[in-house]
KOLMILUM-727279 format. One record per atom (N, C-alpha, C): atom name; y, z, x; residue number from 1. Coordinates in steps of 0.05 Angstrom, whole numbers. Layout:
REM residues N
site|north|up|east|pos
CA|Y|Z|X|NUM
...
END
This chain:
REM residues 261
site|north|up|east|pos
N|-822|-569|-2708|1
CA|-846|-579|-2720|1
C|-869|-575|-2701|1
N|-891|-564|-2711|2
CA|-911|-558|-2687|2
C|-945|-585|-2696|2
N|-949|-586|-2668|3
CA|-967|-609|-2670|3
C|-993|-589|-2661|3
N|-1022|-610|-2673|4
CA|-1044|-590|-2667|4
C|-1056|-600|-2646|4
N|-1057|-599|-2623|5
CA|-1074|-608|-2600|5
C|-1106|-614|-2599|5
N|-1120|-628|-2590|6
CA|-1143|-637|-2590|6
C|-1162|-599|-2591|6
N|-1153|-596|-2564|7
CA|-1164|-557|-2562|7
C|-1154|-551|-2582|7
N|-1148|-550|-2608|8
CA|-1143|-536|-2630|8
C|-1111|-514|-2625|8
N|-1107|-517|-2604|9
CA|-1075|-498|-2598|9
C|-1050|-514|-2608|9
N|-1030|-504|-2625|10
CA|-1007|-511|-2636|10
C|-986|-510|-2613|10
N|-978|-535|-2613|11
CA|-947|-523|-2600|11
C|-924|-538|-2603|11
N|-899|-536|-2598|12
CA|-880|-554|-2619|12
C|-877|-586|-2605|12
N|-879|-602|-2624|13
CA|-873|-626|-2624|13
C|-844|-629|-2593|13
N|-848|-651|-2584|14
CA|-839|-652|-2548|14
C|-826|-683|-2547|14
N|-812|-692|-2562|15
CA|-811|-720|-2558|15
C|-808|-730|-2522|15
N|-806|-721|-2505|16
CA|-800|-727|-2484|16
C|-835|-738|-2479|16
N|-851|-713|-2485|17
CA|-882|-724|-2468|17
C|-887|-751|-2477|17
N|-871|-755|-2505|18
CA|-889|-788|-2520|18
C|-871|-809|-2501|18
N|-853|-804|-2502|19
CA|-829|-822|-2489|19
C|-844|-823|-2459|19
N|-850|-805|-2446|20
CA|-863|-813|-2418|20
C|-891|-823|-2422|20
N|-908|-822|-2441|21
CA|-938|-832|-2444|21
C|-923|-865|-2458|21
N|-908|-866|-2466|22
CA|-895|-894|-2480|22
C|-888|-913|-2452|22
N|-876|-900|-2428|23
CA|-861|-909|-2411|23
C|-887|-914|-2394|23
N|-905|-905|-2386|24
CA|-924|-904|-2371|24
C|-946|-938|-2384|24
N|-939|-938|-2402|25
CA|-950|-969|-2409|25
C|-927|-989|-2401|25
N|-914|-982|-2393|26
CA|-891|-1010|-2384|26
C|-867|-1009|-2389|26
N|-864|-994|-2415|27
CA|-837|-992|-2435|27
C|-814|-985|-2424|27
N|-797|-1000|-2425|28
CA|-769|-978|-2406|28
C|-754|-962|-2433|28
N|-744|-950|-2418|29
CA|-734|-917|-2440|29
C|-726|-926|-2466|29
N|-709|-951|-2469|30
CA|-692|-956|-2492|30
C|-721|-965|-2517|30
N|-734|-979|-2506|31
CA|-756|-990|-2516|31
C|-770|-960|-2528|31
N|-776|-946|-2513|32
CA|-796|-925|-2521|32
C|-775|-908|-2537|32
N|-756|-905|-2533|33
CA|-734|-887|-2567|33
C|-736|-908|-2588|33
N|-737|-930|-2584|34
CA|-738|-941|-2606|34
C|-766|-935|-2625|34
N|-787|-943|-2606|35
CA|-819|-932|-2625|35
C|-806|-895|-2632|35
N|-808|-884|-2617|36
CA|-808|-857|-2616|36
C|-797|-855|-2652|36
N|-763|-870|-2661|37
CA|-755|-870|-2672|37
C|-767|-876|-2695|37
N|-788|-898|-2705|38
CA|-797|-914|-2718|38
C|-813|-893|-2723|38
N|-832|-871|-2710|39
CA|-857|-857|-2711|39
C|-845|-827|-2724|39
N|-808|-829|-2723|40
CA|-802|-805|-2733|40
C|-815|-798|-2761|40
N|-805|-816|-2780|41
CA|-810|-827|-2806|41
C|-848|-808|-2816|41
N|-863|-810|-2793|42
CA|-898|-815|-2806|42
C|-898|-782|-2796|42
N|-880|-776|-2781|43
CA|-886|-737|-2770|43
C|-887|-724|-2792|43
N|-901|-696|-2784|44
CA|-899|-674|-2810|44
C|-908|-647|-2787|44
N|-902|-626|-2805|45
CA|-906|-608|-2793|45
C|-945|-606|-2799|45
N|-958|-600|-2770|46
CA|-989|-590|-2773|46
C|-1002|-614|-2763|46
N|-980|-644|-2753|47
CA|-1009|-670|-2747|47
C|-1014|-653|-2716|47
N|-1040|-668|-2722|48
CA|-1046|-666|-2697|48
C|-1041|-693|-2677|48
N|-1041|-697|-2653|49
CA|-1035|-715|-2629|49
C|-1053|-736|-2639|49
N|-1085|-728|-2643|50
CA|-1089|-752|-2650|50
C|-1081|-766|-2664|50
N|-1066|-755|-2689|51
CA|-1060|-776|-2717|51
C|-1039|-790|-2695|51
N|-1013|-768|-2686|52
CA|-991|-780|-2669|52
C|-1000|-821|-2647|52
N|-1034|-810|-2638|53
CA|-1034|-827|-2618|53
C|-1035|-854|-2640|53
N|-1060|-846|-2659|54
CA|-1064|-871|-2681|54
C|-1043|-889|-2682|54
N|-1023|-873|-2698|55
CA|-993|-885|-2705|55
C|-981|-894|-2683|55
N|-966|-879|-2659|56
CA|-966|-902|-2635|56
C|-980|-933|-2631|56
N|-1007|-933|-2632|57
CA|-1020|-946|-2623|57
C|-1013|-975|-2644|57
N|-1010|-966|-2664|58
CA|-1012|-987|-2683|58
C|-985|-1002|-2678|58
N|-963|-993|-2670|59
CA|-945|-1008|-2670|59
C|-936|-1020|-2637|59
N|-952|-1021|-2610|60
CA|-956|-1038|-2593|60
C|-973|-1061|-2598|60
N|-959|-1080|-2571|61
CA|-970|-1094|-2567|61
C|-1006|-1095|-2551|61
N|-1022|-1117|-2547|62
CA|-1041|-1124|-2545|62
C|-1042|-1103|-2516|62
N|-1023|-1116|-2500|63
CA|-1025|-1103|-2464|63
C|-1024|-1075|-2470|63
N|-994|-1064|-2477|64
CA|-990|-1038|-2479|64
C|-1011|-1017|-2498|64
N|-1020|-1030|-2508|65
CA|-1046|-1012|-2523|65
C|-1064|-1008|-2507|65
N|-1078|-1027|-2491|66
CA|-1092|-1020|-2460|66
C|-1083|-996|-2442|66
N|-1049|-997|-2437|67
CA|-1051|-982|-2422|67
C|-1044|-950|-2431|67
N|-1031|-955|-2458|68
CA|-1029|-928|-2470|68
C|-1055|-918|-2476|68
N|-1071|-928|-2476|69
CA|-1095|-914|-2492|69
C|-1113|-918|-2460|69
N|-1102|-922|-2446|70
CA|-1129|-918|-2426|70
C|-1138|-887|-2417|70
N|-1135|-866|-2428|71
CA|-1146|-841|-2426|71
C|-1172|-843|-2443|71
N|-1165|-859|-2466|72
CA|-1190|-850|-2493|72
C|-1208|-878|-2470|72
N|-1192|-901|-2467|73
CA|-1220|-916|-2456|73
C|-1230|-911|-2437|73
N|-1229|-894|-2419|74
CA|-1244|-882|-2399|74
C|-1268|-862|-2410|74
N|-1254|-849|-2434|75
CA|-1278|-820|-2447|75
C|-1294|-844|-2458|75
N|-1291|-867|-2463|76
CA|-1304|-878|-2474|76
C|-1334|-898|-2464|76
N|-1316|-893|-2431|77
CA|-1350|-898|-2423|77
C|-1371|-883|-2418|77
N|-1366|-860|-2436|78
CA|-1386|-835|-2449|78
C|-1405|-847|-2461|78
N|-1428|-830|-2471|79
CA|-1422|-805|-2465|79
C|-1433|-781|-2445|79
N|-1454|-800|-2434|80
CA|-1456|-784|-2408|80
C|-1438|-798|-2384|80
N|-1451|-782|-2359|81
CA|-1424|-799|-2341|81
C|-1431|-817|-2318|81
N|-1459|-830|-2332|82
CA|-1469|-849|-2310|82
C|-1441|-874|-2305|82
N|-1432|-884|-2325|83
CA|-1418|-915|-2322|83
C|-1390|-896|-2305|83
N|-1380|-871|-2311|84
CA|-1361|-864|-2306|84
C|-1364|-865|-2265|84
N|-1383|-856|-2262|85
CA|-1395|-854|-2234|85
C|-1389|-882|-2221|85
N|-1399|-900|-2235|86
CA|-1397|-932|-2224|86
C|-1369|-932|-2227|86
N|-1355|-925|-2244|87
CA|-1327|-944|-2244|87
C|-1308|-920|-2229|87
N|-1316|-893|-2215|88
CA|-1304|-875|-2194|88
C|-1313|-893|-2163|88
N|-1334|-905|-2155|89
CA|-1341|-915|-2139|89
C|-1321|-938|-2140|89
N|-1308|-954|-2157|90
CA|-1294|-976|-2156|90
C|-1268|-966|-2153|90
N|-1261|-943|-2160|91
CA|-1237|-934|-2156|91
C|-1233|-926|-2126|91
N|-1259|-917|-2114|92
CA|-1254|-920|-2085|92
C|-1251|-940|-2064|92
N|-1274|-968|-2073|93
CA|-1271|-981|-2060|93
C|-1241|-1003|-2070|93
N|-1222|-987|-2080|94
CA|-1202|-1005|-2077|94
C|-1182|-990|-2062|94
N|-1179|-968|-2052|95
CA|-1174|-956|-2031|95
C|-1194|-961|-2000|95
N|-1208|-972|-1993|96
CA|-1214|-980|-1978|96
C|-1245|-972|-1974|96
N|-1255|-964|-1981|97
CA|-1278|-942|-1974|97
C|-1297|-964|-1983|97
N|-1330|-968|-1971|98
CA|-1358|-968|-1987|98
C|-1368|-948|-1997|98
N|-1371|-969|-2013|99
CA|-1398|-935|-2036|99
C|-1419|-943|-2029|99
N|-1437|-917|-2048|100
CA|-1457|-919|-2051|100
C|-1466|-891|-2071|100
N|-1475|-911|-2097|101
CA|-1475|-890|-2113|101
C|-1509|-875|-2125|101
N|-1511|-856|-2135|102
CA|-1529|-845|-2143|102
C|-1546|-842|-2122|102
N|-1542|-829|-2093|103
CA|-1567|-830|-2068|103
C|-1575|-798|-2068|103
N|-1603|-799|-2068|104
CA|-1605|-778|-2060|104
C|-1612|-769|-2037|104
N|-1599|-741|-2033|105
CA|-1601|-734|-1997|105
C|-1606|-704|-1999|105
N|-1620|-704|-1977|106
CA|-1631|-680|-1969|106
C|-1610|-671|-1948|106
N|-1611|-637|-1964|107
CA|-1591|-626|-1942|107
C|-1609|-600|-1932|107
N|-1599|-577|-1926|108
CA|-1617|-558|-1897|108
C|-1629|-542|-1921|108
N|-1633|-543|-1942|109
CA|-1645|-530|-1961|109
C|-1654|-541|-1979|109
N|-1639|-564|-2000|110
CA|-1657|-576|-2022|110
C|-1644|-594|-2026|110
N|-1657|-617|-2041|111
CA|-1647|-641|-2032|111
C|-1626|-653|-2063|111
N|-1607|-665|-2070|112
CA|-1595|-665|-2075|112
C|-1584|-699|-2088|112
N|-1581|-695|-2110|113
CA|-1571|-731|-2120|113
C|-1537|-733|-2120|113
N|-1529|-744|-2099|114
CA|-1505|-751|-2094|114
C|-1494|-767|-2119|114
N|-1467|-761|-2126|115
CA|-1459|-790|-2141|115
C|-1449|-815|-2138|115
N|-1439|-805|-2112|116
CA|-1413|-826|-2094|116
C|-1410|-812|-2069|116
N|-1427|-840|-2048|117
CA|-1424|-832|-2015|117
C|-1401|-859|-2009|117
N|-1384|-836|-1991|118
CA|-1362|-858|-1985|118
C|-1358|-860|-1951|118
N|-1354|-881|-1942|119
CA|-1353|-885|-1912|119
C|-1335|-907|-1902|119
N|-1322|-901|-1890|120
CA|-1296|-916|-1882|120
C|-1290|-902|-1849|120
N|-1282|-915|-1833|121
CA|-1271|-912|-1806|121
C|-1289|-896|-1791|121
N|-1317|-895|-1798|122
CA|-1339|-882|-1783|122
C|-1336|-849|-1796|122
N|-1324|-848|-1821|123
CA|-1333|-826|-1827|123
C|-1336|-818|-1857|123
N|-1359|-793|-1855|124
CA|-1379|-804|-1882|124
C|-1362|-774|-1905|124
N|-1362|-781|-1927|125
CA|-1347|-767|-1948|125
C|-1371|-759|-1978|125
N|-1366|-738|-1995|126
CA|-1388|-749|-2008|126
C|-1369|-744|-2042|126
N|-1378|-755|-2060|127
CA|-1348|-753|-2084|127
C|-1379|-739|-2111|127
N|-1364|-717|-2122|128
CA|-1380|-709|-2140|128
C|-1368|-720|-2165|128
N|-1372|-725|-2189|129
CA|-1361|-732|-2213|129
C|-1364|-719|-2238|129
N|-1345|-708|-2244|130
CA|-1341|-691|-2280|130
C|-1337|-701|-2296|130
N|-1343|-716|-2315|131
CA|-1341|-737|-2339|131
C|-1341|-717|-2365|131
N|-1310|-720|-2375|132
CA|-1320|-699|-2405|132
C|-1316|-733|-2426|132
N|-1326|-727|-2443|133
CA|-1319|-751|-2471|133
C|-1307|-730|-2495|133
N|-1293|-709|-2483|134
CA|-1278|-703|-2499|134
C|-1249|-689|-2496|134
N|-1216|-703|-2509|135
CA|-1201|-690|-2495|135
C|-1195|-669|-2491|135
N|-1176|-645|-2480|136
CA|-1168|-625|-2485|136
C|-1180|-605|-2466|136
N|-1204|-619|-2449|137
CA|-1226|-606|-2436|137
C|-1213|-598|-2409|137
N|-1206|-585|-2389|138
CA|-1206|-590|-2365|138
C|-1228|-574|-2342|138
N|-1231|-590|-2323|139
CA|-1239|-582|-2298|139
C|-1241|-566|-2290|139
N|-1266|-540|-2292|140
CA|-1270|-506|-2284|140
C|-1278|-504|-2270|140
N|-1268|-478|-2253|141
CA|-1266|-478|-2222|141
C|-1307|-475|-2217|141
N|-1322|-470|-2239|142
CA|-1344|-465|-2240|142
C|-1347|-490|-2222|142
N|-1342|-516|-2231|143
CA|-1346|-548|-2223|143
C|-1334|-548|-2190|143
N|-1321|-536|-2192|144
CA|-1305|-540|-2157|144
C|-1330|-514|-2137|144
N|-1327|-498|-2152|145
CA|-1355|-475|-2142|145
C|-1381|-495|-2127|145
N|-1387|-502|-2142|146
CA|-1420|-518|-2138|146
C|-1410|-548|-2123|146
N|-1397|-554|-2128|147
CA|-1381|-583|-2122|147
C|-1385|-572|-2085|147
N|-1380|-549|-2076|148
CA|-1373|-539|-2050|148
C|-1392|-533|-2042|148
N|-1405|-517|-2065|149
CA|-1435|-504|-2051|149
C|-1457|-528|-2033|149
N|-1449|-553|-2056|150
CA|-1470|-571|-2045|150
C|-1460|-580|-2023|150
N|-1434|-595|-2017|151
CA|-1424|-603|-1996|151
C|-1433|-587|-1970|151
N|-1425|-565|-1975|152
CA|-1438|-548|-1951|152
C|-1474|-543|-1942|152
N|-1490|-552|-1955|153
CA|-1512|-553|-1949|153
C|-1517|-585|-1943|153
N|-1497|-601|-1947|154
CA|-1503|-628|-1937|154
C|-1484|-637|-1911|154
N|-1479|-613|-1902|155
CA|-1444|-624|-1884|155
C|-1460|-618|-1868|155
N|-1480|-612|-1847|156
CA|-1485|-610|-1817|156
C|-1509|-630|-1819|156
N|-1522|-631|-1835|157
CA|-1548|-653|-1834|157
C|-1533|-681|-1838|157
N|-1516|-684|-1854|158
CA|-1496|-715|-1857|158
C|-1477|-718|-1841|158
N|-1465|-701|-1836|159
CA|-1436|-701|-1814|159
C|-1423|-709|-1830|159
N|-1414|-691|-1851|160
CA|-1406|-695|-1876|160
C|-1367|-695|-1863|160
N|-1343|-702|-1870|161
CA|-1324|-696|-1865|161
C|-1303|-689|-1890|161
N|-1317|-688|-1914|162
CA|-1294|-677|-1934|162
C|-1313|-683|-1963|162
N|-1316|-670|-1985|163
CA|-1321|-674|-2016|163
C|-1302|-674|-2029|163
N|-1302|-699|-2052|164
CA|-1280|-706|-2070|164
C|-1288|-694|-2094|164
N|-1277|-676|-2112|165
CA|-1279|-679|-2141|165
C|-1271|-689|-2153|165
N|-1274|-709|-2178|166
CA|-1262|-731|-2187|166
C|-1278|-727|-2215|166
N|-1251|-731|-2233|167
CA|-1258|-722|-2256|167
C|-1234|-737|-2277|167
N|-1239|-750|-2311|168
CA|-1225|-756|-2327|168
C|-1212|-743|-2337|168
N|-1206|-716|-2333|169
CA|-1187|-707|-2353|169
C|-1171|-689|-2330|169
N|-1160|-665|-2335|170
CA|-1143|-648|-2316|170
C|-1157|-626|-2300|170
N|-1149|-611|-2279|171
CA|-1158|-595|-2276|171
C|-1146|-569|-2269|171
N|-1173|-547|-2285|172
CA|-1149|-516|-2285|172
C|-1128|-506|-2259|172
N|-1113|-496|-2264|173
CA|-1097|-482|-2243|173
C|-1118|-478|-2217|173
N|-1141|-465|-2228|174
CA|-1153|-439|-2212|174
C|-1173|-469|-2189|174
N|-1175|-490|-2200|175
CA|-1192|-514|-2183|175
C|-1169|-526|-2162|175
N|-1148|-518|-2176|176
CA|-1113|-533|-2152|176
C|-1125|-519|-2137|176
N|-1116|-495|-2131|177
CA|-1119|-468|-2117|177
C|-1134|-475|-2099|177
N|-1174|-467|-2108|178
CA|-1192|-464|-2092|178
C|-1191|-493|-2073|178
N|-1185|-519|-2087|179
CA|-1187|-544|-2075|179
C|-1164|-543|-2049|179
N|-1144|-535|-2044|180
CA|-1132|-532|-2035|180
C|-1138|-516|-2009|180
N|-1140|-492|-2016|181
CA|-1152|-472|-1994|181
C|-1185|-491|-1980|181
N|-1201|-503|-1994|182
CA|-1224|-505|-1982|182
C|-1219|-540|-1976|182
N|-1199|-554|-1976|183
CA|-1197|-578|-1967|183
C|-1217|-591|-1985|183
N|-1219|-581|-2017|184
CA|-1225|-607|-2026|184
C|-1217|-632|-2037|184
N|-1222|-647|-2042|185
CA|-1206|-671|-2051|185
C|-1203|-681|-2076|185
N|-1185|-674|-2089|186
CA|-1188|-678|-2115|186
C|-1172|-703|-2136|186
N|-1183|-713|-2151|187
CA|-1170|-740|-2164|187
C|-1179|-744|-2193|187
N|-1159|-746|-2211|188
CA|-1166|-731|-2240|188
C|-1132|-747|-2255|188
N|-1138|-736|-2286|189
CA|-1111|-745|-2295|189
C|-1084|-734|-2289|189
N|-1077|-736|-2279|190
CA|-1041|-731|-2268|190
C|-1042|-712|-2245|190
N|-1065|-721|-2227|191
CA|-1067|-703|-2204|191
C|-1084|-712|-2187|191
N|-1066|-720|-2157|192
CA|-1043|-707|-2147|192
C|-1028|-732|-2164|192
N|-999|-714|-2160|193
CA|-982|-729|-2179|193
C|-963|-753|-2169|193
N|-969|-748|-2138|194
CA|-959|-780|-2120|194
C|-980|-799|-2125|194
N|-1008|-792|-2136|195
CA|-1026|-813|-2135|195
C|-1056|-809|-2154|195
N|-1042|-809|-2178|196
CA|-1064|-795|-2194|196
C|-1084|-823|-2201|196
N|-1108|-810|-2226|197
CA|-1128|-830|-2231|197
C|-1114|-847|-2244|197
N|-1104|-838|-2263|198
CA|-1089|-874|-2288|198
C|-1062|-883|-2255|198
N|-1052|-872|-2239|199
CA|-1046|-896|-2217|199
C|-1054|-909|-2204|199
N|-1083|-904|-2199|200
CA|-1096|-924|-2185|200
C|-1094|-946|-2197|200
N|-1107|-942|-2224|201
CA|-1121|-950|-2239|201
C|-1091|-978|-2245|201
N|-1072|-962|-2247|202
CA|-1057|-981|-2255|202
C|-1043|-998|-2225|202
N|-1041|-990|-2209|203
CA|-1035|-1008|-2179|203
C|-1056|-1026|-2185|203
N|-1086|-1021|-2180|204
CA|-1099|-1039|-2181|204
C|-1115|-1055|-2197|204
N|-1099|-1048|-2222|205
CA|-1111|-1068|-2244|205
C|-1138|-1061|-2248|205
N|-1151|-1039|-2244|206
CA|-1182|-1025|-2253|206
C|-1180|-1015|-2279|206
N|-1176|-1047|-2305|207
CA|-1170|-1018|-2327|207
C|-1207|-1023|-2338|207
N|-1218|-1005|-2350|208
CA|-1253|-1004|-2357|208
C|-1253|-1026|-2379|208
N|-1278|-1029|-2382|209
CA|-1281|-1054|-2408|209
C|-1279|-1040|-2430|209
N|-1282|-1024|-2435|210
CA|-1273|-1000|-2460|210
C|-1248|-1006|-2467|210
N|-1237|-1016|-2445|211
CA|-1198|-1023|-2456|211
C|-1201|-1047|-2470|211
N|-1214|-1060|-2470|212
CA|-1220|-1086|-2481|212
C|-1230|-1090|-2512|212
N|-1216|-1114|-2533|213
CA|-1229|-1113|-2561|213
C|-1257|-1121|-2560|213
N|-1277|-1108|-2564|214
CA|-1303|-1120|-2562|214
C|-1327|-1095|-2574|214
N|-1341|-1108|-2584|215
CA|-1355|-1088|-2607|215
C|-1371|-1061|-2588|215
N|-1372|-1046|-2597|216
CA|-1374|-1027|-2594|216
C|-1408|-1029|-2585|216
N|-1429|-1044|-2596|217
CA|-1459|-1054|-2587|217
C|-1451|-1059|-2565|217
N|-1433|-1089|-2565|218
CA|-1434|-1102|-2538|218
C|-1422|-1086|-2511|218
N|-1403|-1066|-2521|219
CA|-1393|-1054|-2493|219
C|-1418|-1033|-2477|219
N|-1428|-1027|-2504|220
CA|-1455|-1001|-2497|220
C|-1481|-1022|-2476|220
N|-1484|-1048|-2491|221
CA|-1503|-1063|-2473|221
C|-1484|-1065|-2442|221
N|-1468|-1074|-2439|222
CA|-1447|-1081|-2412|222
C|-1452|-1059|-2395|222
N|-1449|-1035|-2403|223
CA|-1443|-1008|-2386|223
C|-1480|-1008|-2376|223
N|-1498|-1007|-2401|224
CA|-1529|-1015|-2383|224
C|-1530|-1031|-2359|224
N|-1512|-1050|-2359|225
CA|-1514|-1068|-2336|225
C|-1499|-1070|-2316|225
N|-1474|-1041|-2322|226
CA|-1465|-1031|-2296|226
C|-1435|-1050|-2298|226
N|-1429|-1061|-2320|227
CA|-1401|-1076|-2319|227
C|-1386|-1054|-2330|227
N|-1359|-1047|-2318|228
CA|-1352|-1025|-2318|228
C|-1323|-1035|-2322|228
N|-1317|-1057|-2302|229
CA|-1286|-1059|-2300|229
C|-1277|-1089|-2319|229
N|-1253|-1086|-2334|230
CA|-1247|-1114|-2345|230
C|-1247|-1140|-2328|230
N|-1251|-1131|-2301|231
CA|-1245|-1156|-2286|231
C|-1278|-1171|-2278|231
N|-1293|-1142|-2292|232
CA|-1323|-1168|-2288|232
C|-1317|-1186|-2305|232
N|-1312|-1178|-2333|233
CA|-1312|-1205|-2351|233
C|-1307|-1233|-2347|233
N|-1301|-1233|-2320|234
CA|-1278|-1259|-2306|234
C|-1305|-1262|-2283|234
N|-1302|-1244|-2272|235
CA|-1319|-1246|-2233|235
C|-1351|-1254|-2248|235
N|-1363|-1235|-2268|236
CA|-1398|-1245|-2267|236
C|-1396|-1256|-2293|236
N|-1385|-1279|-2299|237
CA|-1392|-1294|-2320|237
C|-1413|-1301|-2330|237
N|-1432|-1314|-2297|238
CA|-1457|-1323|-2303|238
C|-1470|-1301|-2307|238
N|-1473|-1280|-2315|239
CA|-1491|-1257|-2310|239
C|-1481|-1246|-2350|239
N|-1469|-1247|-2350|240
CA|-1448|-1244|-2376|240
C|-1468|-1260|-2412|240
N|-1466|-1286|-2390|241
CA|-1483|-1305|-2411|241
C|-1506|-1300|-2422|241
N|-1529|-1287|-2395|242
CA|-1552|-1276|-2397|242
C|-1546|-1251|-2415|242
N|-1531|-1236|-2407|243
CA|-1528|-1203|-2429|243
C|-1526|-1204|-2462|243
N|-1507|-1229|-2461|244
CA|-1489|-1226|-2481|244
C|-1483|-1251|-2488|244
N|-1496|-1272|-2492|245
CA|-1494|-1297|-2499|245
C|-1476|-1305|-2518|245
N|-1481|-1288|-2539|246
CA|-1461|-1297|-2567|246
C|-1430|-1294|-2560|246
N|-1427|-1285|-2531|247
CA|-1400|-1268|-2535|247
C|-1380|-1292|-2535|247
N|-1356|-1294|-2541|248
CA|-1331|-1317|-2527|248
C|-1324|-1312|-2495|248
N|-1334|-1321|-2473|249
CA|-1325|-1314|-2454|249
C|-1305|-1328|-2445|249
N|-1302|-1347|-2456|250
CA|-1278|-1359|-2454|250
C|-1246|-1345|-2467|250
N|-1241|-1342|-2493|251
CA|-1228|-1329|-2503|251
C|-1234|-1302|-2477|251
N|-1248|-1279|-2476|252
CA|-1253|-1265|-2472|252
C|-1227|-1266|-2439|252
N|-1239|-1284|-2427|253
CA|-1233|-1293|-2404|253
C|-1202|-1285|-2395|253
N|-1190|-1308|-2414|254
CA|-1156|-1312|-2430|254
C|-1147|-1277|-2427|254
N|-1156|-1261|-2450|255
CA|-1149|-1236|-2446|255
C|-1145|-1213|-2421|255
N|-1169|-1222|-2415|256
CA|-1174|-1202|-2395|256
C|-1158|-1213|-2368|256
N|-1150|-1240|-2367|257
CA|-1123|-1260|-2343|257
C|-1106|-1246|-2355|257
N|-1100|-1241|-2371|258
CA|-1063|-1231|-2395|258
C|-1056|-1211|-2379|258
N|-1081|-1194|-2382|259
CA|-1085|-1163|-2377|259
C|-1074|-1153|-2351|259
N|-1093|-1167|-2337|260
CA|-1094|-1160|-2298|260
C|-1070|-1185|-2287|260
N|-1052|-1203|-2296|261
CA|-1027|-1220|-2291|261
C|-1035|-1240|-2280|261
END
C-alpha cells in the first residue's frame, strides 16, 4: 500500500516508522501495535501521512497528543520564525548557555542581525535559525553556505568559537557533510541522533504553547509577547492576566502541571 508524503512523493506504507513516532510519545511497543492495529481498519491505498497523523491523533490521550504531534506544534509557531528564534534560545539555555537573541553585530565587513548569541565558560558562539511552517521541507546546504559565510566575518571581531544551525525540520545529506567538515553545529529533527531537537525538548519538558488546547487568537497574541514555552503559562501568570484576561489560568495551569509532571 503506498502513502503520499507531505513533498508529494509516494512510498509504501512502513508500519515500523508509526510504531516508533507512537513510542516516542511514551507508548511501550505492545501499546503502539495495538493503535497501529485499530488504524489498520481507516488505511487505503493513496492516504496521505497527514490523513494517517489525523487518525492517530484522534485516538490518544490528552499527554500523548502533545508529544506525538509536537513536530506540527513547533511549525506552528509560524509562520515566520521570530517566536521559533525565542523558543531555540530556550532550548539553549537549558543546556547551560545565556542568550541573547535578535543582536545585531558588526563584523569586518557588514554588520549583521544575529538570532541567538550564546556564551557559556568565557566563550562566545553564535546560533543561526531556519524555521520552515511547512513539512517535508529540509535544510539546504544553501542555509549552511551563508550560515558560514557570516560566522566567518564575525569570528575575529567577536572571538567567535563555533556557529550553530538550528532548524525544525531535517537536514539534507549535503548540510551533514559540509557541517561536519567546517565544525558546524547542528540541531534539527532527528539530528544528531544521540541528542536531537524533540530530545531536548523532551528531557526538558520545553514542549511550545502550540502543544497546548487554546484558541488559535489567543496563542497568536502569546507568541507577540514572547510566551513561547507551556511552562510560562505557570511561571508569568501575572503577566498572562494582563494579555489574556478572559483566559482560565487556572484550569489552564492544571494542564500544563499534567503535562511537564
Amino acid at each position: 500500500m503506498l502513502v503520499i508524503k507531505r513533498s508529494g512523493e509516494r512510498e509504501q506504507y512502513d508500519p515500523r516508522k508509526t510504531r516508533a513516532s507512537l513510542m516516542k510519545s511514551g507508548m511501550s511497543q505492545s501499546e503502539a501495535d495495538a493503535i497501529i492495529e485499530k488504524l489498520r481498519i481507516h488505511l487505503y491505498d493513496g492516504i496521505s501521512t497527514e490523513e494517517i497523523y489525523r487518525k492517530l491523533n484522534m485516538m490518544l490521550d490528552a499527554e500523548r497528543k502533545v508529544k506525538f504531534g509536537l513536530k506540527k506544534a513547533i511549525m506552528n509557531l509560524g509562520p515566520d520564525g521570530y517566536a521559533f528564534e525565542t523558543f531555540t534560545a530556550k532550548i539553549f539555555e537549558s543546556l547551560g548557555y545565556e542568550t541573547k537573541i535578535r543582536q545585531m553585530v558588526q563584523g569586518q565587513c557588514v554588520q549583521h542581525e544575529v538570532d541567538v548569541v550564546l556564551l557559556k565558560d568565557g566563550r562566545k558562539e553564535t546560533v543561526e535559525c531556519k524555521f520552515h511552517n511547512s513539512q517535508g521541507i529540509k535544510c539546504s546546504i544553501q542555509t549552511a553556505l551563508y550560515t558560514f559565510g557570516r560566522f566567518l566575518d564575525l569570528q575575529n571581531i567577536e572571538n567567535l568559537e563555533r556557529v550553530w544551525l538550528v532548524t525544525n525540520t531535517r537536514f539534507s545529506s549535503d548540510v551533514v557533510q559540509y557541517a561536519r567538515c567546517m565544525n558546524i553545529g547542528l540541531l534539527g529533527w532527528r539530528y544528531p541522533e544521540e541528542k536531537s531537537l524533540e530530545d531536548i525538548i523532551e528531557e526538558h519538558r520545553l514542549y511550545p504553547i502550540t502543544a497546548m488546547d487554546l484558541k488559535r487568537s489567543d496563542v497568536k497574541e502569546l507568541l507577540c509577547h514572547d510566551f513561547v514555552l507551556a511552562s510560562d503559562l505557570v511561571d508569568r501568570k501575572d503577566e498572562i492576566r494582563r494579555v489574556l484576561p478572559w483566559l482560565d489560568i487556572s484550569r489552564m495551569s492544571k494542564n500544563v502541571s499534567a503535562l511537564l509532571g
